[in-house]
C-alpha positions, -999 to 999 in steps of 0.1 A, spaced: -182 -664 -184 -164 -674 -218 -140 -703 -214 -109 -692 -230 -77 -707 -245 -84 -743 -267 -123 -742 -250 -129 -711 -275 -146 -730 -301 -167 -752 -275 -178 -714 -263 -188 -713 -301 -210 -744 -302 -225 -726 -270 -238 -693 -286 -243 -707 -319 -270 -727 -295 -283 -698 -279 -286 -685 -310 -311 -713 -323 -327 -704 -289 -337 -668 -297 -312 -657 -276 -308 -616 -277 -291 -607 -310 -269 -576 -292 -261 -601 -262 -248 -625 -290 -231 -605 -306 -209 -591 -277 -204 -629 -270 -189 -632 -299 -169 -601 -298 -152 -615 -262 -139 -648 -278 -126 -625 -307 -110 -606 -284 -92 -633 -263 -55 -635 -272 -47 -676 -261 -71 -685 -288 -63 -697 -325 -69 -673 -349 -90 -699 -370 -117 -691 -338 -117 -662 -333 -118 -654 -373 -151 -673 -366 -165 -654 -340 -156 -623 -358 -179 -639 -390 -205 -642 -368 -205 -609 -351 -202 -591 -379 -230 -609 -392 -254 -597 -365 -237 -565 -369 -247 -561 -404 -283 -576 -396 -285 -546 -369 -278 -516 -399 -245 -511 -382 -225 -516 -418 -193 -502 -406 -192 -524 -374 -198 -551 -395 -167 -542 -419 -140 -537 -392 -148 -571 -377 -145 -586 -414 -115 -567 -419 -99 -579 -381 -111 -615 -396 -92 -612 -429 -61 -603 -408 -63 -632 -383 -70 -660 -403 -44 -677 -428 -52 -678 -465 -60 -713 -464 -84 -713 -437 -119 -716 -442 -127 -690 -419 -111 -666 -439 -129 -678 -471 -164 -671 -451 -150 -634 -442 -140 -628 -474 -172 -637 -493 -191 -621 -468 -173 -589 -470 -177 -591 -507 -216 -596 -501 -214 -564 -477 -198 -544 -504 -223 -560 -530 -256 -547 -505 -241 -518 -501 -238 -509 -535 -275 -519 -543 -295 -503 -566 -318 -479 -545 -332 -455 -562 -347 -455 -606 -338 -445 -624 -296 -457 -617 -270 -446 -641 -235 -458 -640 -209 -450 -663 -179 -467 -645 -157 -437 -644 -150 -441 -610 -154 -472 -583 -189 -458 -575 -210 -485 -593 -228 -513 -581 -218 -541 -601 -192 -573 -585 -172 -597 -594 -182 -625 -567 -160 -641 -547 -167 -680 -554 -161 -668 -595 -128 -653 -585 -106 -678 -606 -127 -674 -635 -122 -640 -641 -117 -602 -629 -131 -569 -633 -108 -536 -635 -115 -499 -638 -101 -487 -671 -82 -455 -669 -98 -427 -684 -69 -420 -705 -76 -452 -723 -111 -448 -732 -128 -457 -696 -150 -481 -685 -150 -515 -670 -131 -541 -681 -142 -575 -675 -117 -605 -685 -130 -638 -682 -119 -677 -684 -133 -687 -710 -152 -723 -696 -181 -742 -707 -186 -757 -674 -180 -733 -651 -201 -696 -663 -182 -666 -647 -207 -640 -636 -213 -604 -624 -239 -596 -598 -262 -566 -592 -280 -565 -560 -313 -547 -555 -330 -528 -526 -355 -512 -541 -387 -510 -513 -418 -508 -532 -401 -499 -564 -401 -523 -590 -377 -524 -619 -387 -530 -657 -353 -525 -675 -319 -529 -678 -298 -514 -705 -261 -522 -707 -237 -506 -730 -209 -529 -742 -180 -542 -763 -169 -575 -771 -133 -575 -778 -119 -590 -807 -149 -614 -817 -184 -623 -809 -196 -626 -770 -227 -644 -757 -241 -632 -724 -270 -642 -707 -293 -628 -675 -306 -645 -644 -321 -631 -621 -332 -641 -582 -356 -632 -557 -354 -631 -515 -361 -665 -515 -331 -681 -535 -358 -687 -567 -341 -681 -598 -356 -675 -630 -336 -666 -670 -346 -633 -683 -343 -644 -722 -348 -682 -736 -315 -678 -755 -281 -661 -750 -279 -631 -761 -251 -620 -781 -226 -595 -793 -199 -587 -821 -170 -583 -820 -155 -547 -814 -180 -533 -817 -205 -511 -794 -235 -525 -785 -266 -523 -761 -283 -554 -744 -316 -541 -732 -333 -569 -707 -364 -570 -702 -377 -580 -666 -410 -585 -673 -401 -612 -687 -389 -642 -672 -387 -684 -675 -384 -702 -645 -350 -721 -638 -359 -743 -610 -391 -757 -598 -395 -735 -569 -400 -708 -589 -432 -692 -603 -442 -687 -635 -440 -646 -624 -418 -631 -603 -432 -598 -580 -403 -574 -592 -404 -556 -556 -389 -589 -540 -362 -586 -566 -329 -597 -551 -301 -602 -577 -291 -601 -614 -264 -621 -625 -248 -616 -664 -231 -649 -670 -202 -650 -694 -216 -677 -723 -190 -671 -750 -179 -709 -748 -210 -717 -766 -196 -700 -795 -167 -723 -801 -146 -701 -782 -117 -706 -757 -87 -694 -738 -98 -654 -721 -123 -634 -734 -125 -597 -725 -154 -573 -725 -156 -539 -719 -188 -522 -701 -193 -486 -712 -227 -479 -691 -258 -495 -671 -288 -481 -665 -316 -493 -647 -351 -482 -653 -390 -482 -638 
């Protein structure tokens, strides 16, 4: 039995034990669930069980499970918690898998929220993304902070089975003078490796296409190979690089399409 009231989080230590242990992942999982569920115990604990369960949940294929437990965490825990900060970037991770590229070709033209590309969460406060209404052209908007040190980034996950893509082609504008983007791109394993040596760049107000080539690829750490095996592709990332230009203050671009190709 669960001890209850302050002894929550000791219960906590326990299954996050049992979990080192091998213990049954469903068992877990309802563990977790019961110190959600207990009333007498502070919402930072049970916004931590909740993390967890939905975690497993997730793990398990059961996606929706997994989001009502995030979204029950988001409403117990206080903005400044960290517990909240784990369900948040773990729902945005949920959305971001869910959204995966599947399927080559993929075409989006982002006239609706049905596209796969994210904002994530630890980049939050250097930028945003923002449907553009159809009225005014369409598209998705992407206003960034302008900061040499800190790169603000979109991500593209991938869950492709045996597939393997080749190409990405993005259709986009640079508002009101030059942009410089650049690609990197991750497999399962965390290894990271830059798509181009240099930054590629844009001008301004004008429409233009960035075609990126995955075939071709420089290592960024040195646990990475000199190849990557495009099937255990995980994640692309487009980095904002316009500080490199001599630029500051917010930068905006606007993304007309993306299409991703065999």
């Amino acid at each position: 039995m669960l001890r209850r009231g302050t002894d929550a989080a000791m219960a906590l230590d326990d299954l996050a034990l049992d979990a080192s242990l091998g213990r049954d992942a469903n068992q877990l999982r309802d563990a977790y669930d019961a110190v959600a569920g207990q009333a007498d115990t502070s919402a930072d604990t049970r916004a931590r069980a909740l993390s967890r369960a939905a975690r497993i949940a997730a793990t398990n294929g059961d996606l929706d499970g997994a989001r009502a437990r995030l979204d029950a965490c988001l409403s117990l825990a206080s903005s400044t918690t960290a517990s909240r900060g784990a369900c948040l970037e773990a729902r945005a991770t949920l959305d971001l898998e869910a959204d995966a590229v599947r399927t080559l070709p993929t075409v989006w033209t982002f006239d609706s929220p049905d596209h796969g590309l994210a904002h994530p969460r630890a980049w939050w406060d250097q930028g945003d993304i923002a449907l553009i209404p159809a009225t005014e052209g369409g598209g998705l908007r992407w206003t960034v902070r302008v900061d040499a040190e800190r790169d603000d980034r979109l991500a593209l996950a991938f869950a492709l089975q045996d597939a393997s893509p080749r190409v990405v082609r993005i259709e986009l504008t640079s508002a009101r003078e030059a942009g410089a983007l650049r690609a990197v791109v991750e497999d399962l394993d965390g290894r990271t490796w830059a798509v181009e040596e240099r930054d590629w760049q844009a001008p301004a107000d004008a429409r233009a296409r960035w075609t990126i080539e995955l075939d071709h690829l420089l290592p960024e750490d040195g646990l990475a190979p000199s190849t990557l095996d495009l099937r255990r592709l995980h994640r692309l990332y487009i980095m904002d690089r316009t500080a490199r230009l001599g630029a500051y203050g917010t930068h905006v671009w606007t993304l007309h399409s993306l299409t991703v190709e065999g």
